[in-house]
C-alpha positions as CSV (number, residue, x, y, z in Angstrom):
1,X,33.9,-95.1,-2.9
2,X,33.9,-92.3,-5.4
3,X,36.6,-92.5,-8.3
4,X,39.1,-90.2,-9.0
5,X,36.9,-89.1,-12.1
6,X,33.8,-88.3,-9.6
7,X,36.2,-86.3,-7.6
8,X,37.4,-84.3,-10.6
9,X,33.9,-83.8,-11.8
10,X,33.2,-82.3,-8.2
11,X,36.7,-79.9,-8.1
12,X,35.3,-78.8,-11.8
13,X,32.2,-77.9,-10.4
14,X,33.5,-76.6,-7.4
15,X,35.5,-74.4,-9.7
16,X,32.6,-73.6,-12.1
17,X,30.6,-72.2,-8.8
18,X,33.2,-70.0,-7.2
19,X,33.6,-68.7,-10.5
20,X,29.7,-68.0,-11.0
21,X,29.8,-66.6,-7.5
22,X,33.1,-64.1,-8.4
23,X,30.6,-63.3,-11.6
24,X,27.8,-62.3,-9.3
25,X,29.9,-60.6,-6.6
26,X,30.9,-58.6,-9.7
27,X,27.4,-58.0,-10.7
28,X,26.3,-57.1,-7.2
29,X,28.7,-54.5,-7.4
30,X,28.2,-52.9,-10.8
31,X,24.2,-52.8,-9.4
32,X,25.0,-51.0,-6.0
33,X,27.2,-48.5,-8.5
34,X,24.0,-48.5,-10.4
35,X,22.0,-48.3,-7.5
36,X,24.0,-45.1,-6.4
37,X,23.8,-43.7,-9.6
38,X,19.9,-43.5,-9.7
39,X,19.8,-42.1,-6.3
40,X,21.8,-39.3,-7.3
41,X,19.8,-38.9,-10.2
42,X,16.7,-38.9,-8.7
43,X,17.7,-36.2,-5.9
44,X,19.0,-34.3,-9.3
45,X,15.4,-35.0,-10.9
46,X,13.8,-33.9,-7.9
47,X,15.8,-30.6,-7.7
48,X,15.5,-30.0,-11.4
49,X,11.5,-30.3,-10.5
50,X,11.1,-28.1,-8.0
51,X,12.9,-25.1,-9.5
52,X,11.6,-25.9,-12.7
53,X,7.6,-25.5,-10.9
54,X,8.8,-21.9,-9.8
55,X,8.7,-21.3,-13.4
56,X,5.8,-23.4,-14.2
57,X,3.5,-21.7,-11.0
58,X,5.9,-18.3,-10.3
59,X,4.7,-16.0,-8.0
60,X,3.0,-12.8,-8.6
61,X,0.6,-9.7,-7.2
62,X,-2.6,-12.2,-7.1
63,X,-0.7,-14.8,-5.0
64,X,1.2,-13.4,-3.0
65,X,2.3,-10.3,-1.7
66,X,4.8,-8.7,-4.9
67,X,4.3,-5.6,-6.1
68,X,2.2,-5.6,-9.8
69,X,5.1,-3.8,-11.5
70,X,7.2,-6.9,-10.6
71,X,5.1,-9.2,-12.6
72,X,6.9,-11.3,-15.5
73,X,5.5,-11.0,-19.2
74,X,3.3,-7.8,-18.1
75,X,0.4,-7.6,-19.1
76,X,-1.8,-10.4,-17.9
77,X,-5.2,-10.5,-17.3
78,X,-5.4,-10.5,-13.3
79,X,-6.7,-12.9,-11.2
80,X,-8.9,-11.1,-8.5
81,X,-9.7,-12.1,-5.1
82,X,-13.5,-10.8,-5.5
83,X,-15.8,-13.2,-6.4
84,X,-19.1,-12.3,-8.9
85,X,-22.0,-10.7,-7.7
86,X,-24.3,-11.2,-10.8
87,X,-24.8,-7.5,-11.3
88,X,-24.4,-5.6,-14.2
89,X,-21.0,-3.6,-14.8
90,X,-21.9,-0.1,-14.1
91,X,-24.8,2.1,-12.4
92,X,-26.6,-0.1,-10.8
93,X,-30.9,0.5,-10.7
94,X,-32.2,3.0,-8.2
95,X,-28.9,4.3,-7.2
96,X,-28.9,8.6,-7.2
97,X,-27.5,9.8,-9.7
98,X,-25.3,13.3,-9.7
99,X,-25.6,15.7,-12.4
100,X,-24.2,19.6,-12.4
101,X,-26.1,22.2,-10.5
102,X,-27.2,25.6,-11.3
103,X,-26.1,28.7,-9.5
104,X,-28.9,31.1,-8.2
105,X,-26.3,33.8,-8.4
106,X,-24.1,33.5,-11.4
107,X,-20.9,35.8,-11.7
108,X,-22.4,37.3,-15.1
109,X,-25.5,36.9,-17.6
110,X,-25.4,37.5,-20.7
111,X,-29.0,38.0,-22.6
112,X,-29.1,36.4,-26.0
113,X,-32.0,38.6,-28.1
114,X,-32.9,38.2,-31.4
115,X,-32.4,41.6,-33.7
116,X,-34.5,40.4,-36.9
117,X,-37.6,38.2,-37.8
118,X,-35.7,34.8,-39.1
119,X,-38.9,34.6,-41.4
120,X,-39.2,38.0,-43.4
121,X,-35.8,39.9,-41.9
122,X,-37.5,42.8,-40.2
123,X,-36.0,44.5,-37.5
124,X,-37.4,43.5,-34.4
125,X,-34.3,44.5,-31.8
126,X,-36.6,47.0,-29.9
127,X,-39.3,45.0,-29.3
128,X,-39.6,43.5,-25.6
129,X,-38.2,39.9,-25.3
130,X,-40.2,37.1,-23.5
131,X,-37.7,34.8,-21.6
132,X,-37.6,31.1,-23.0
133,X,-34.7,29.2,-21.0
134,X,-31.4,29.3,-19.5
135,X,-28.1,27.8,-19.2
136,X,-25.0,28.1,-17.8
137,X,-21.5,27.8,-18.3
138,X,-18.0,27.2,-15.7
139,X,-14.7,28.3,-16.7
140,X,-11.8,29.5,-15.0
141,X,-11.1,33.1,-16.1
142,X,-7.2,33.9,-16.7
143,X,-5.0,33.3,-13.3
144,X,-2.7,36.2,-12.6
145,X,-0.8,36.2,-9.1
146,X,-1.6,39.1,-7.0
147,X,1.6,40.7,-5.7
148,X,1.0,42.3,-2.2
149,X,4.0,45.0,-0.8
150,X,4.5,45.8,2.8
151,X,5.6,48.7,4.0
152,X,7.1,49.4,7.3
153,X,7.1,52.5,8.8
154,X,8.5,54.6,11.9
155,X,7.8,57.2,13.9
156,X,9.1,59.6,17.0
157,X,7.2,59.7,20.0
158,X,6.7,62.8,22.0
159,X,9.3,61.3,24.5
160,X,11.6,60.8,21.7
161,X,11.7,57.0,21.5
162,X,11.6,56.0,18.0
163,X,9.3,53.0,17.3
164,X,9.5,50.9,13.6
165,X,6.4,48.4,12.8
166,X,7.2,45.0,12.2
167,X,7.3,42.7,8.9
168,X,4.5,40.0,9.3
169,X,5.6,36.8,9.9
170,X,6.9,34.8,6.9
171,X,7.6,37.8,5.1
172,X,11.1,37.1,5.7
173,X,13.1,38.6,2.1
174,X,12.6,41.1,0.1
175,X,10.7,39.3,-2.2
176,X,9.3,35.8,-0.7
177,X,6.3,33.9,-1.9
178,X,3.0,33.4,-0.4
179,X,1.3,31.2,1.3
180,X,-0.9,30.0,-1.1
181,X,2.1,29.4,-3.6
182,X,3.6,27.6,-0.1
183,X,0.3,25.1,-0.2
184,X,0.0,24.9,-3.5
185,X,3.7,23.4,-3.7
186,X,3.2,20.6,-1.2
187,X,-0.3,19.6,-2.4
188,X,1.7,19.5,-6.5
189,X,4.0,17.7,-4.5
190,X,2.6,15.4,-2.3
191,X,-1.0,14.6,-3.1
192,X,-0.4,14.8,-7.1
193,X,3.1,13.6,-7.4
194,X,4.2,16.0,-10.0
195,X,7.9,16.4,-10.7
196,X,9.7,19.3,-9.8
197,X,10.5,20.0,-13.5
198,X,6.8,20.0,-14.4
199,X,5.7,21.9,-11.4
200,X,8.3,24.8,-12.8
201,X,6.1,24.5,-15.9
202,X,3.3,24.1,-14.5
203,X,3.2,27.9,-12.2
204,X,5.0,29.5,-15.5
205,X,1.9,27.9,-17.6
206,X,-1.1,28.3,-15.6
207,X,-0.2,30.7,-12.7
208,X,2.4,33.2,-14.5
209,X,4.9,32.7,-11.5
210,X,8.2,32.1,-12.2
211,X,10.2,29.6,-9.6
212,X,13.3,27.7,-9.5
213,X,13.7,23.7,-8.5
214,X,15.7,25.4,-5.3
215,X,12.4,27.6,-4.5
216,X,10.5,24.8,-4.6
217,X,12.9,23.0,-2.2
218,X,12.8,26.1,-0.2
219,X,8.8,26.0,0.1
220,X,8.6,22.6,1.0
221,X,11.8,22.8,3.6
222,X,9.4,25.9,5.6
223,X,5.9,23.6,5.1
224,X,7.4,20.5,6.2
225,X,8.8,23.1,9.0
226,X,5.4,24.3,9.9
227,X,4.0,20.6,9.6
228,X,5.9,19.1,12.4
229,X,3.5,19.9,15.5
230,X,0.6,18.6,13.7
231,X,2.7,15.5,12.5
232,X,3.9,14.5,15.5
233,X,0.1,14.8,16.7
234,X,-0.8,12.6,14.1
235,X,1.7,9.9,16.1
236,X,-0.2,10.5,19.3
237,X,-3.1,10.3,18.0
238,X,-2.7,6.6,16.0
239,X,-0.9,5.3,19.4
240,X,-3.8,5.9,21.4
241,X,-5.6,4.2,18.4
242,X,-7.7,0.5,19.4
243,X,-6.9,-0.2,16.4
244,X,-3.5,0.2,14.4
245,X,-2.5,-0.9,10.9
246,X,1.4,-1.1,9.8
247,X,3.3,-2.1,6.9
248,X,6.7,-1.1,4.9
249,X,8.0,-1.0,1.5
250,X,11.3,-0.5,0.0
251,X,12.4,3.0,-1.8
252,X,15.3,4.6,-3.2
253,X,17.9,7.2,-1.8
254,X,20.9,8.0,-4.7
255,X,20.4,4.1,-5.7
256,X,20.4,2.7,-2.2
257,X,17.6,0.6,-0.4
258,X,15.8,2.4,2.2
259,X,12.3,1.8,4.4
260,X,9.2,3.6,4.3
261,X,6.9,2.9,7.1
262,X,3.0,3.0,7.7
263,X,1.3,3.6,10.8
264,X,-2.4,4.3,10.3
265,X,-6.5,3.7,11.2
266,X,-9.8,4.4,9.7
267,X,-8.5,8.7,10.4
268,X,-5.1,9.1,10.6
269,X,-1.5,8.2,8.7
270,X,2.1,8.7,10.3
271,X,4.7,7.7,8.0
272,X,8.4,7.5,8.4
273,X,11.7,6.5,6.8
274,X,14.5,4.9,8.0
275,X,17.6,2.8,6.3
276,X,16.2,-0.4,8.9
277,X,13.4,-2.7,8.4
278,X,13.8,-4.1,11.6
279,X,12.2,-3.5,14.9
280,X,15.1,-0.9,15.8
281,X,12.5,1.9,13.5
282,X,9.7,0.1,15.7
283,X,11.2,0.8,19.2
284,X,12.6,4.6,18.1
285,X,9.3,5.6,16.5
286,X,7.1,4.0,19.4
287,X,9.4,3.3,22.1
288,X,5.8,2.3,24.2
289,X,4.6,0.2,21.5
290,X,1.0,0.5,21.1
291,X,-0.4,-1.4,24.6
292,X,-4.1,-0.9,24.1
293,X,-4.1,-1.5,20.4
294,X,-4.6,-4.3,18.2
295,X,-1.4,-4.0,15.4
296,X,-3.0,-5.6,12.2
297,X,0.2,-6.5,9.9
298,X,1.6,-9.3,7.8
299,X,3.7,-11.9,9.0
300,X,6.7,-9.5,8.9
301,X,8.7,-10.7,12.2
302,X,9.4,-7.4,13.5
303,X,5.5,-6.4,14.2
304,X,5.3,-9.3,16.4
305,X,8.2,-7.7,18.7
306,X,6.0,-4.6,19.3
307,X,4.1,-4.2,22.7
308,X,0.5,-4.6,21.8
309,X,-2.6,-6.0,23.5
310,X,-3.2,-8.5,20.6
311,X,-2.9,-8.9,16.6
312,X,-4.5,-9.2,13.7
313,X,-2.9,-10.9,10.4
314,X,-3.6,-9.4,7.0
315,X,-6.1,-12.1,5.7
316,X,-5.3,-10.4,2.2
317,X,-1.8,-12.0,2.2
318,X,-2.9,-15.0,2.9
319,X,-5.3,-15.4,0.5
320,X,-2.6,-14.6,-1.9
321,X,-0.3,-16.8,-1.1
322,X,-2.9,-19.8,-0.8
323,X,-3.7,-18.9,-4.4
324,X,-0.1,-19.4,-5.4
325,X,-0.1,-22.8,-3.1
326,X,-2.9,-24.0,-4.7
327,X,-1.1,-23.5,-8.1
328,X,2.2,-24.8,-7.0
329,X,1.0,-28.0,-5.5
330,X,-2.5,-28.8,-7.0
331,X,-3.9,-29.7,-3.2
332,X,-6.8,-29.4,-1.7
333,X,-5.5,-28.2,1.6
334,X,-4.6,-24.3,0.4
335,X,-8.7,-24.2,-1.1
336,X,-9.8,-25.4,2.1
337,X,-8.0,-22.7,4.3
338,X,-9.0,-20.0,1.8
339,X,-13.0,-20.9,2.4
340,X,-12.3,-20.8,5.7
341,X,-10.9,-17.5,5.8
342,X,-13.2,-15.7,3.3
343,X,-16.5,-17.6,5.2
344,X,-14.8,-15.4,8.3
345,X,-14.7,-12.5,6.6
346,X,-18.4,-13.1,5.6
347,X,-19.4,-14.6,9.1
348,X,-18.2,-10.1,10.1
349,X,-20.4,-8.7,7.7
350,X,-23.6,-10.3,9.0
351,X,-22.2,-9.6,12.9
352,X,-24.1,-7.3,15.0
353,X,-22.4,-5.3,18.0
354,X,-23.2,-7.1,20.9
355,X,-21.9,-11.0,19.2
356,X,-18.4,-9.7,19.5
357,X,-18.5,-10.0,23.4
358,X,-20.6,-13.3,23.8
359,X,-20.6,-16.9,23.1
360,X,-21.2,-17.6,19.0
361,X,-21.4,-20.8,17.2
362,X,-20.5,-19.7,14.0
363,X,-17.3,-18.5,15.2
364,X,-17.2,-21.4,17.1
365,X,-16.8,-23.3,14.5
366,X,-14.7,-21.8,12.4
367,X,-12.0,-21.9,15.4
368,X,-12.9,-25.9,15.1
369,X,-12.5,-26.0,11.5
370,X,-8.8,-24.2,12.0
371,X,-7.3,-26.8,14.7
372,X,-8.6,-29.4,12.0
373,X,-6.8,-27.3,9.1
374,X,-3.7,-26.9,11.4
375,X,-3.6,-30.9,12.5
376,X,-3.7,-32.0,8.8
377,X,-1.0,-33.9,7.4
378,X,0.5,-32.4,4.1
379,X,3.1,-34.3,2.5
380,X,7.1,-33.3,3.4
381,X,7.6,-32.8,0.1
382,X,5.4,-29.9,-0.3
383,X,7.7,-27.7,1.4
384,X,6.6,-24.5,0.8
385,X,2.7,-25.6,1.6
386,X,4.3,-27.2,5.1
387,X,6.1,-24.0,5.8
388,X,2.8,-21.9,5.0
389,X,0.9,-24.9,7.8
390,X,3.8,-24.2,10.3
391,X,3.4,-20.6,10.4
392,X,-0.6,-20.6,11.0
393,X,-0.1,-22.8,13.5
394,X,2.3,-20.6,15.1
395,X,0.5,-17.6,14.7
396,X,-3.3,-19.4,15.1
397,X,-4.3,-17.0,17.8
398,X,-3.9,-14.1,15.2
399,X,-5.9,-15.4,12.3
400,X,-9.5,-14.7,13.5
401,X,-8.9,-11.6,16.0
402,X,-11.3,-9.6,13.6
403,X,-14.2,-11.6,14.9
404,X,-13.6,-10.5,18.6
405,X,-13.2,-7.0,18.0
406,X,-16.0,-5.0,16.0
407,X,-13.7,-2.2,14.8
408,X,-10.9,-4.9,13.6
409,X,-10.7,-5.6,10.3
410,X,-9.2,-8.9,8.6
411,X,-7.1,-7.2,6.5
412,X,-4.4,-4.8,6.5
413,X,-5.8,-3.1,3.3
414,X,-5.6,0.3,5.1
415,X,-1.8,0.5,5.7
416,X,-1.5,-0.5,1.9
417,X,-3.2,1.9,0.4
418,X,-1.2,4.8,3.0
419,X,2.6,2.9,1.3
420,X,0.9,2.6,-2.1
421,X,1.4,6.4,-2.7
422,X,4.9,6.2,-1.8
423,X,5.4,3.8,-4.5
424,X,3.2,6.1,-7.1
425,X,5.5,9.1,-6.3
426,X,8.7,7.3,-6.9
427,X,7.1,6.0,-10.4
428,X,6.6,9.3,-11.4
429,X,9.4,11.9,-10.0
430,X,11.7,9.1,-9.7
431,X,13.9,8.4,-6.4
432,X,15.1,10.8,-3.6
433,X,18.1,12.6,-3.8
434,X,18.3,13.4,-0.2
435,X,17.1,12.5,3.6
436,X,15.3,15.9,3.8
437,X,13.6,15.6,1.0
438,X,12.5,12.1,2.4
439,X,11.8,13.3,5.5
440,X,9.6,16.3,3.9
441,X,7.5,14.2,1.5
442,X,6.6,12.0,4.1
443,X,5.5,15.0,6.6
444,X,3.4,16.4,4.2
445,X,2.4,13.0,2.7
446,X,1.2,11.9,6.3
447,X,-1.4,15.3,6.7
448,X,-2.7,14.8,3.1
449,X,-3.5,11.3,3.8
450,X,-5.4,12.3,7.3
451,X,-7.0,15.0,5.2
452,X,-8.1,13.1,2.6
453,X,-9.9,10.2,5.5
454,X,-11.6,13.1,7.4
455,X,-13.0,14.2,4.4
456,X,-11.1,17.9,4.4
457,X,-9.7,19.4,1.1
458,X,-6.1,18.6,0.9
459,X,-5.1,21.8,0.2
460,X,-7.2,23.5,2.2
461,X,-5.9,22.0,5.0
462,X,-2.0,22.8,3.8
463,X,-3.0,26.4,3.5
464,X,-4.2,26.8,6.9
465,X,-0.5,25.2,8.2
466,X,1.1,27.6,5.1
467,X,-0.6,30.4,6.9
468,X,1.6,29.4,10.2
469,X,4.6,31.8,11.1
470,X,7.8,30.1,10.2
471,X,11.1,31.1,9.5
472,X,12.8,30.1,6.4
């Protein structure tokens, strides 16, 4: 049998456990605390990280789609989607060359004849001259305006009936400016951006007419006026397009945000501006959508709501933003998409007509090589790069369109540079002070565009509207 002093030694160490075990219990605890407490500081740490790699790989114009002016730490050297060509910057060899042109007919010649011998100083004025060369010289001679009066007049007929001739039309006050003055104003305007400040200065300085900021309001009120036939044509015109482009950028009425819109092709622009970036400007400007075109846009939700036969997605944008996923991540999944793209883009430039309508490995392949893209696993915590994976895949019918259709291009390019000038006027002249004036700028805005891609001089063509009857 075990003695007392046995069964002591076993209640002491009985005693000494349960307190090791309390001591443990305790430590279990303060680790679980711990535990917690590195959790929370890893979801911190992990936070902290990814807003501190917005800073580290921000975005900007060469990946992704913000504006140049909205780049931090301006100036930078930018990083351009081209690639090198190995030629030389400038001319390159056996290209023609352009130089100015004489005039068989010039307006005046003036004959330059030497009066004495340079050697011994005789007088040799009235001896006959032998012609050595010519050469010619353009100016502008002095601009003056030319101030035309009408006179109406009336007269009795034999009957008795009096009869008074009639003003032409436009000539509406008793003084009134041209239409030439009326063209000249929305071209200044329009096509060269200038300030209505400057354009004051600019007639006083070069043309010697006086005008007023409300007369130059007035002039592009009646233009914008005479404009509206052949604007609305415009719209008829790109809706019966195969091919449309459209985009939108922000501008500024008095302070607040408002939406310029771009419709256009390879001919003509229509542009329009609404407070609404949503499909409501869609549906009002094109309540028919554009059923036999394909729409080539970003990834801007509201283009997919419009009735089209198919789409195209800007391949531009997305090689921007793969840049910027590239940088953000360091993964080889955003270089992979981006060769496939640009090989697409260089698979169309070596198409001929009939491969759009018939079987073709190349493109084939390429589709092969975008369900492979689409199926690859990118890790969850590259969130943005998943989001970018997610929105191919559910736009993959949209990516390669350009390949099916010859006249479809991969990029929206088109409907950029028709917004861009939008942008370019605001920078200069500042924002809009009203809807009308809006409304006129992008009227006029919309015909100088189509001028300029039919190859017509801009002003030209605003004369020939100037020259319109209109009412003030």
């Amino acid at each position: 049998m075990r003695s007392i002093k046995d069964i002591e030694a076993l209640f002491k160490q009985v005693e000494n456990l349960t307190s090791h075990v309390g001591h443990l219990e305790n430590e279990i605890k303060d680790l679980k605390h711990e535990n917690e407490m590195l959790k929370d500081l890893k979801r911190e740490n992990d936070l902290l990280k990814e807003r501190l790699s917005k800073y580290e790989n921000p975005k900007n114009s060469n990946n992704s789609s913000i504006p140049p002016s909205k780049d931090e730490n301006r100036p930078f050297k930018s990083k351009s989607l081209r690639k090198k060509t190995g030629r030389k910057p400038g001319g390159q060899k056996g290209h023609e060359g352009t130089t100015l042109e004489m005039v068989s007919d010039p307006n005046e010649i003036i004959d330059h004849s030497p009066e004495y011998c340079e050697c011994c100083g005789e007088n040799i004025g009235v001896i006959p001259g032998e012609f050595v060369e010519r050469r010619q010289e353009i100016d502008i001679p002095p601009i003056a305006p030319v101030v035309t009066e009408h006179r109406v007049y009336k007269k009795k007929c034999s009957c008795g009936h009096v009869t008074t001739s009639s003003f032409p039309g436009g000539v509406q006050a008793s003084v009134s400016y041209g239409p030439m003055i009326e063209s000249l104003t929305g071209y200044f305007h329009t096509r060269q951006y200038i300030p209505f400040l400057r354009m004051q200065e600019l007639f006083r300085d070069i043309f010697s007419v006086p005008i007023s900021e409300g007369g130059i309001h007035c002039l592009l009120n009646r233009l914008s006026a005479k404009s509206l036939p052949l604007y609305y044509r415009i719209r008829d015109l790109v809706i019966n397009s195969p091919v449309v482009g459209s985009d939108e950028t922000g501008g500024r009425l008095n302070g607040k945000r408002i939406w310029i819109w771009a419709w256009q092709n390879e001919r003509f622009t229509w542009l329009r501006g609404t407070d609404n970036r949503g499909y409501k400007t869609i549906e009002e400007s094109f309540p028919k959508g554009f059923t036999s075109a394909v729409l080539v846009h970003d990834c801007w939700r509201s283009h997919f709501q419009t009735d089209v036969q198919t789409h195209q997605l800007c391949t531009a944008h997305l090689l921007r933003e793969l840049n910027y996923l590239e940088e953000r991540y360091n993964h080889r999944w955003p270089v992979r998409f981006r060769k496939f793209i640009i090989d697409g883009i260089e698979l169309k430039k070596k198409m001929e007509p009939g491969d759009y309508y018939q079987p073709l490995q190349k493109r084939t392949d390429l589709e092969k090589r975008l369900t492979k893209l689409l199926a690859s696993r990118i890790d969850q915590n590259h969130k943005e790069l998943v989001s970018f994976q997610k929105r191919m895949l559910k736009y993959k019918d949209f990516i390669l369109t350009f390949l099916y259709h010859p006249k479809v291009p991969p990029d929206n390019n088109g409907s950029e540079r028709a917004i861009r000038n939008v942008k370019v006027k605001q920078k200069v002249s500042g924002q809009f002070k009203s809807w009308k004036g809006v409304n006129n700028f992008l009227i006029l805005r919309s015909i100088t565009d189509t001028a300029l891609k039919n190859k017509q001089p801009v002003l030209n063509a605003l004369n020939l509207i100037a020259k319109l009857a209109g009412t003030d």
